[in-house]
N, C-alpha and C positions, 0 to 999 in steps of 0.2 A: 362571296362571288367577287371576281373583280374586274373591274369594268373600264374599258377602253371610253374614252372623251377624245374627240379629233374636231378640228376644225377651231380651238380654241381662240378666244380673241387674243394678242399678244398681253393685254389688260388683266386678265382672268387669274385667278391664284387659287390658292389653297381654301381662305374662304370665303369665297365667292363660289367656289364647288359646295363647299360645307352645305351652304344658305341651300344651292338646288337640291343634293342629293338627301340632306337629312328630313327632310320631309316624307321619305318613301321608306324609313328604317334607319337602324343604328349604322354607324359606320364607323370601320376597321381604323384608316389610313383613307390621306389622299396624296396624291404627287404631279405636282405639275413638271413636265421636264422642261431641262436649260438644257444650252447650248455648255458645255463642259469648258471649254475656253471663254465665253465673253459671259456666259452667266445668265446671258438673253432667254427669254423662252422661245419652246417649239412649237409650241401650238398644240401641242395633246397631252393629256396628263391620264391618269389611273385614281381609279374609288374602289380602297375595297368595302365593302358592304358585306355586315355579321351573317345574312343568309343570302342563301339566291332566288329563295321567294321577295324579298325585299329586293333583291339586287334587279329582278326583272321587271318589277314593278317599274324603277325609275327607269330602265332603260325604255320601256315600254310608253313611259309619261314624257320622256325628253328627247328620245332622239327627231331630230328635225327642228326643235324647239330654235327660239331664235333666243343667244343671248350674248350682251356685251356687243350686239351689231353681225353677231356669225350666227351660222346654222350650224349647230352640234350634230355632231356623227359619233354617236354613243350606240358601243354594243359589247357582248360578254368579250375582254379580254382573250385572246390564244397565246398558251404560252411561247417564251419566247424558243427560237432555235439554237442548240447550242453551238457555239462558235466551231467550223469549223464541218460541221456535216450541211451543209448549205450546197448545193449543188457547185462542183469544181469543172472548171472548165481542162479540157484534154488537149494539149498543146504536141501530140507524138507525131500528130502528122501536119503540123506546118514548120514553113521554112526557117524558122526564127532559133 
């Protein structure tokens, strides 16, 4: 299962996810995202977790938790959209 973390402190990494999530089950992979240019984080990262019995367990145990000074907003990941079927905007009838 793999599971969306929001709200992360800019401070938070890889293990410091470890340390919460491995308590509730095995885990896959973690990924904190950057900023692609400065490298900085974003404030949410991804856990995947070996099942989703395990994976709901910790969502179930942490979201709202407070840690590193934030309130995590942890829930089952959605995958992402593929580039390009994103609703288009229709520009046939304006002036431009």
């Amino acid at each position: 299962m793999n599971i969306y973390v929001g709200n992360l402190s800019y401070q938070a990494d890889e293990q410091s996810l470890d340390e919460l999530f491995s308590q509730y089950g095995e885990i896959r992979n973690i990924r904190v995202m950057t900023d692609r240019e400065t490298g900085r984080p974003r404030g949410f990262g991804f856990v995947e977790m070996a099942n989703a019995e395990d994976g709901q367990k910790a969502i179930d145990a942490l979201n709202g938790m407070d840690h590193l000074g934030r309130q995590l907003n942890i829930n089952e990941a959605r995958p992402r959209e593929e580039r390009g079927q994103q609703q288009r905007r229709s520009y046939s009838n304006s002036r431009y």
